[in-house]
VOZA-544138 format. One record per residue (C-alpha): residue in one letter; y, z, x. Coordinates in steps of 0.2 Angstrom, whole numbers, padded with zeros to 4 digits, always signed. Example, Ala and Ser with C-alpha at 12.3 -4.5 7.8 and 13.67 -1.06 7.14 Angstrom:
<recs>
a-0022+0039+0062 s-0005+0036+0068 
</recs>
This chain:
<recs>
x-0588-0695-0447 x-0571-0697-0441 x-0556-0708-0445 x-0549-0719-0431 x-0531-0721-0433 x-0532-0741-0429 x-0549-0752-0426 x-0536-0762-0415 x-0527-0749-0403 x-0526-0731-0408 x-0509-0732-0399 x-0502-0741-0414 x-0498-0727-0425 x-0485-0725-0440 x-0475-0711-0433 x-0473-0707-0415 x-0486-0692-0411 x-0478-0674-0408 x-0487-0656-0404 x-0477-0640-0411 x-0467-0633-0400 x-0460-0615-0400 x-0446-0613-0389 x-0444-0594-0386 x-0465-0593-0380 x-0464-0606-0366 x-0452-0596-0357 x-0459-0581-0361 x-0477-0586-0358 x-0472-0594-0342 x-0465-0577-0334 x-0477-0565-0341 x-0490-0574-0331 x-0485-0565-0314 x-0482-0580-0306 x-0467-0583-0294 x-0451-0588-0305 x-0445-0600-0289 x-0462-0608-0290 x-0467-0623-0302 x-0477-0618-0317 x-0485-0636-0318 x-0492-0641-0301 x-0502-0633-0289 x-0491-0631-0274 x-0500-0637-0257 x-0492-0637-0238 x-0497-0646-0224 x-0497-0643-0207 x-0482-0650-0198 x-0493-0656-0184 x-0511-0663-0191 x-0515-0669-0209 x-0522-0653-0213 x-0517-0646-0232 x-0517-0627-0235 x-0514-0618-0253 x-0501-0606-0245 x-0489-0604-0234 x-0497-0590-0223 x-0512-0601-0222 x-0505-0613-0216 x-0493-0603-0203 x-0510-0596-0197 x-0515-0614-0194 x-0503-0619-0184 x-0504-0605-0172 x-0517-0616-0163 x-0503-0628-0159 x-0493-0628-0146 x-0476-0633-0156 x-0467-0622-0165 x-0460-0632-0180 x-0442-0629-0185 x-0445-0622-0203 x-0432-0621-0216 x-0433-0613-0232 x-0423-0612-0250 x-0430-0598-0263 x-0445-0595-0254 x-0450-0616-0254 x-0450-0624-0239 x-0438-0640-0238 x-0451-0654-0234 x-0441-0671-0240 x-0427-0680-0236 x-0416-0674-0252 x-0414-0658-0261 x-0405-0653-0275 x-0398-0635-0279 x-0398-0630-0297 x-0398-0612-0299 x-0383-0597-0288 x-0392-0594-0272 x-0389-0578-0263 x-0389-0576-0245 x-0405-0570-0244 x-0413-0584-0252 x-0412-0595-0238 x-0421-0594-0224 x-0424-0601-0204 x-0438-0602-0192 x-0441-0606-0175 x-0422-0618-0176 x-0412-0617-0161 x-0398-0627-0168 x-0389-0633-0183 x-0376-0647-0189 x-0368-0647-0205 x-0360-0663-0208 x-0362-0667-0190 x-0352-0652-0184 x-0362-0638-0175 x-0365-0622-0186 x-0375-0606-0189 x-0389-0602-0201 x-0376-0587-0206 x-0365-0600-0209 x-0374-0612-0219 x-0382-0597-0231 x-0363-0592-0233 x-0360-0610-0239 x-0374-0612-0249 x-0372-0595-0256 x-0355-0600-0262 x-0353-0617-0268 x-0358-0624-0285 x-0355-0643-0284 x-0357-0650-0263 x-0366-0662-0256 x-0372-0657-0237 x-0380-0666-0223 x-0390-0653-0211 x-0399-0657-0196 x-0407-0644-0186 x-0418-0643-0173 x-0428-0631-0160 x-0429-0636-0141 x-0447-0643-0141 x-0445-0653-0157 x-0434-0669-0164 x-0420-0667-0174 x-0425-0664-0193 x-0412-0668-0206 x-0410-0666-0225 x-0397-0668-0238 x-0394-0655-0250 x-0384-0658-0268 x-0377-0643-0275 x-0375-0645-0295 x-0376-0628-0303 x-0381-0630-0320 x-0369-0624-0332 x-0378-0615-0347 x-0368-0621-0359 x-0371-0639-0357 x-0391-0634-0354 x-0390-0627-0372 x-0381-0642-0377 x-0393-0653-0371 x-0406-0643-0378 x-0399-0646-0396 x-0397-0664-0394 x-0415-0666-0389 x-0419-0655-0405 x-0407-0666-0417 x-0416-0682-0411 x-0432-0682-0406 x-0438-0665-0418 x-0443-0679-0428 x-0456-0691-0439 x-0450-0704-0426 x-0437-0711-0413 x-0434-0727-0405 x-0420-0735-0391 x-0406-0730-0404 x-0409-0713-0402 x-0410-0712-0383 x-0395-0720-0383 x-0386-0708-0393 x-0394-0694-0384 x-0388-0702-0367 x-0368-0705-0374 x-0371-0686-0380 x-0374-0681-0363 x-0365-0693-0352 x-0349-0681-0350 x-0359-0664-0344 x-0356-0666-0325 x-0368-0651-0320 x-0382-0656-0329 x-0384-0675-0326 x-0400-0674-0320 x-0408-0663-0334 x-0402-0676-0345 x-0409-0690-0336 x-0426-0680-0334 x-0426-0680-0351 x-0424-0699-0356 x-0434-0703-0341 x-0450-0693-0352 x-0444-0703-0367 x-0445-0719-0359 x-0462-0715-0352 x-0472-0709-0370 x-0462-0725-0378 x-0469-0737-0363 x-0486-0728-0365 x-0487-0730-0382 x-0482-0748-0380 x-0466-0746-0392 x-0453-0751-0376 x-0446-0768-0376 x-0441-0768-0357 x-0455-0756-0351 x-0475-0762-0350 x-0488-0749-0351 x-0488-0748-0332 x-0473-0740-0331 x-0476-0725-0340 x-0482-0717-0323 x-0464-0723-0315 x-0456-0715-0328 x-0466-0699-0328 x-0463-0697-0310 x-0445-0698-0312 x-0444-0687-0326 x-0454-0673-0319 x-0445-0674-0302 x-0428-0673-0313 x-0432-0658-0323 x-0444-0648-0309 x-0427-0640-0304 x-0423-0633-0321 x-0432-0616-0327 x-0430-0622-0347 x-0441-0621-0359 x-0439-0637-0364 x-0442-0642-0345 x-0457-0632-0344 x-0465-0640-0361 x-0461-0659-0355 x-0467-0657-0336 x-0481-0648-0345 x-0485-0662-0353 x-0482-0674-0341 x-0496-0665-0329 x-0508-0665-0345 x-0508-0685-0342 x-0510-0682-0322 x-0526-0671-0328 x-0516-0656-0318 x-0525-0639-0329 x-0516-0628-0321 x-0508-0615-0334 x-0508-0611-0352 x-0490-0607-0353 x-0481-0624-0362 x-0477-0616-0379 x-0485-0629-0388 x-0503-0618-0393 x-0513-0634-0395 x-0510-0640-0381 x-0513-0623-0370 x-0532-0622-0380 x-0534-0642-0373 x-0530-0636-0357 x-0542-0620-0356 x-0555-0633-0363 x-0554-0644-0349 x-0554-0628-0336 x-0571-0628-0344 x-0567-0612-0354 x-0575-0607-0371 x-0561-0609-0381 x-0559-0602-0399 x-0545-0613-0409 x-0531-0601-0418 x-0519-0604-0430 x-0502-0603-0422 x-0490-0589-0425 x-0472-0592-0432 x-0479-0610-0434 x-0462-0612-0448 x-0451-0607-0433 x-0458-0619-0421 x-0452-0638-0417 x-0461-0654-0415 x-0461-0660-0399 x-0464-0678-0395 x-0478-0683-0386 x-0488-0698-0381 x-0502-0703-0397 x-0516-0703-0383 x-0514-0684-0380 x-0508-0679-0397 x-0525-0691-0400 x-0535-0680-0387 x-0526-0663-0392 x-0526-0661-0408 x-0540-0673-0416 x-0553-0673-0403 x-0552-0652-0395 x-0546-0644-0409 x-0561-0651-0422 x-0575-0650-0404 x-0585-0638-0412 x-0585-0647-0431 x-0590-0666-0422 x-0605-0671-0418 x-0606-0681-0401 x-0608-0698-0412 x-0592-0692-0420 x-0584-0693-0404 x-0591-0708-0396 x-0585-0717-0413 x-0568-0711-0410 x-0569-0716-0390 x-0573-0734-0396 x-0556-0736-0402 x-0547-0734-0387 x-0543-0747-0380 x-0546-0748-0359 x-0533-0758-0354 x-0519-0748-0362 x-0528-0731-0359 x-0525-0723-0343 x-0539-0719-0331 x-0535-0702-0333 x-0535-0701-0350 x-0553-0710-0350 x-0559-0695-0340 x-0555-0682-0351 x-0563-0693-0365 x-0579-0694-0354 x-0578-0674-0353 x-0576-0669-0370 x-0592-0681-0373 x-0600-0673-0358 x-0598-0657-0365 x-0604-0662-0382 x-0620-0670-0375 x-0622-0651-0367 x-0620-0642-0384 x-0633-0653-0393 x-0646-0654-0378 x-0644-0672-0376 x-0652-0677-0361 x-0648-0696-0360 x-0629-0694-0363 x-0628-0681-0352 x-0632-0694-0339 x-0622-0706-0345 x-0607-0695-0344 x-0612-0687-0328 x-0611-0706-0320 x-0593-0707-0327 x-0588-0687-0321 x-0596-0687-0304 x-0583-0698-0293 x-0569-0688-0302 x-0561-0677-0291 x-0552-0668-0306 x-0569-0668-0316 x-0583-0665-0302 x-0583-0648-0301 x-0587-0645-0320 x-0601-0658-0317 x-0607-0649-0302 x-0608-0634-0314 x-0619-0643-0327 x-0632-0650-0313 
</recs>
């Protein structure tokens, strides 16, 4: 049998949770996978027709969708990403050619009438702007959207990136420590965001795990959402590895590419992969990233023992979370390692059970769909 961490709340633990972490593999990982470097690692990318509420999975997709209107949307795009919302925000040198137009007649920057040659060259060129553009075709209304220019300055990346490692590489950390972090930061102008991406996670596993004073366990999502909106811009390791974990809680399985090993076997468990637990290389070289006890929980006592529980091993450990402080989405993953579990020992009954839980998740249903 299993030890529960607390028969009150397994959220009440002694130290905060953490998963090792090795730096240089995320990176690494994360390009060797072939996937666009402009693209997020994280979250599938979706794009939706300009003119109905249809979604498409690509871009061409979708362009050969909207062939059967008859409007031709203005479309205008940074690094091969369509700018959909209101604000943008630059992080990285463009070049020219990394900004492109279609079907716009006209555009404004700053209210005064310009060029798409003109805007690239200005995009192209700056490092810290703010822009108001506005462009339009002549069968459409005006679109607008603001774009921040804040090239990120590797230096005071790299700075931030040790002050994280000297606070939060730890047993533990509490408000002292994020406040320190943030005076640490507060002076590196071209990397705010980053920095606020950042506290914005640690505020969110601390409100998750209960251990906020100002924040309830209801914010955690607030706070994740701001974090990963933060970082999504910044193509760190330590970005990649916190927005990793951040879509683990959404139940987004998308890639195996976070640097934390343990957590890349709990994510190719729950793609419904046969997964075979390994030791993780260079393990004295790697750091401990903090994470929020439910997935540390899930992670590394649940996924990485699966094949040595027994299903009444698990359901015991189940019991101890605690519903009202457990997110719906960490409940689904629960219900799936026991589902599977019930299929490795035959158990008719619980596979019932658990496939009354699965089958209205739309994360979940196509794994059950599998099984039936």
């Amino acid at each position: 049998m299993i030890q529960a961490r607390s028969s009150d709340n397994y959220q009440k633990w002694g130290n905060m949770p953490t998963l090792n972490w090795i730096q240089e593999t995320a990176i690494d990982r994360y390009y060797e996978t072939g996937f666009d470097k402009k693209e997020s690692a994280l979250s599938p990318a979706t794009y939706p027709c300009r003119q109905c509420s249809e979604v498409f999975k690509t871009i061409q997709l979708r362009d050969i969708h909207e062939l059967g209107h008859p409007v031709k949307n203005p479309r205008f795009c940074i690094q091969g990403k369509e700018l959909i919302g209101k604000e943008y925000t630059i992080t990285t040198k463009l070049s020219r050619e990394d900004i492109k137009a279609n079907y716009i007649d006209y555009i404004k920057i700053n209210g005064t009438v310009s060029s798409l040659d003109d805007l690239s060259t200005i995009l192209s060129s700056e490092s810290n702007n703010y822009f108001e553009i506005s462009y339009s075709n002549e069968e459409t209304a005006e679109k607008r959207v603001n774009i921040h220019i804040c090239i990120a300055d590797n230096d005071e990346l790299n700075s931030i990136d040790s002050y994280f490692e000297q606070y939060f590489s730890c047993d533990d950390f509490t408000g002292k420590e994020i406040e320190k972090f943030r005076v640490a930061t507060q002076n590196f102008n071209s990397t705010k965001n980053y920095a606020n991406g950042i506290i914005s996670y640690l505020h969110g596993i601390m409100a998750k795990d209960q251990r906020a004073e100002r924040i309830g366990f209801e914010d955690f999502f607030n706070k994740f959402n701001q974090a990963s909106d933060s970082l999504q811009n910044y193509r760190t390791s330590l970005s990649i590895a916190l927005r990793s974990v951040i879509s683990f809680n959404y139940n987004i399985f998308e890639n195996t590419i976070t640097g934390m090993l343990a957590l890349d076997q709990a994510i190719s468990f729950f793609q419904d992969n046969h997964v075979t637990m390994k030791e993780a290389n260079s393990i004295e070289k790697s750091l401990r990233l903090p994470v929020d006890s439910a997935t540390a929980f899930i992670v590394e006592d649940l996924i990485s023992y699966f094949d040595k529980k027994s299903l009444e091993d698990i359901e015991t450990t189940i019991r101890y979370f605690n519903d009202q402080y457990t997110s719906q989405q960490d409940l689904s993953k629960l219900s799936f390692i026991a589902f599977k579990k019930a299929i490795n020992e035959g158990n008719k009954l619980k596979i019932d059970f658990y496939s009354k839980k699965l089958k209205n998740d739309s994360v979940f249903l196509p794994y059950y769909e599998k099984k039936q």
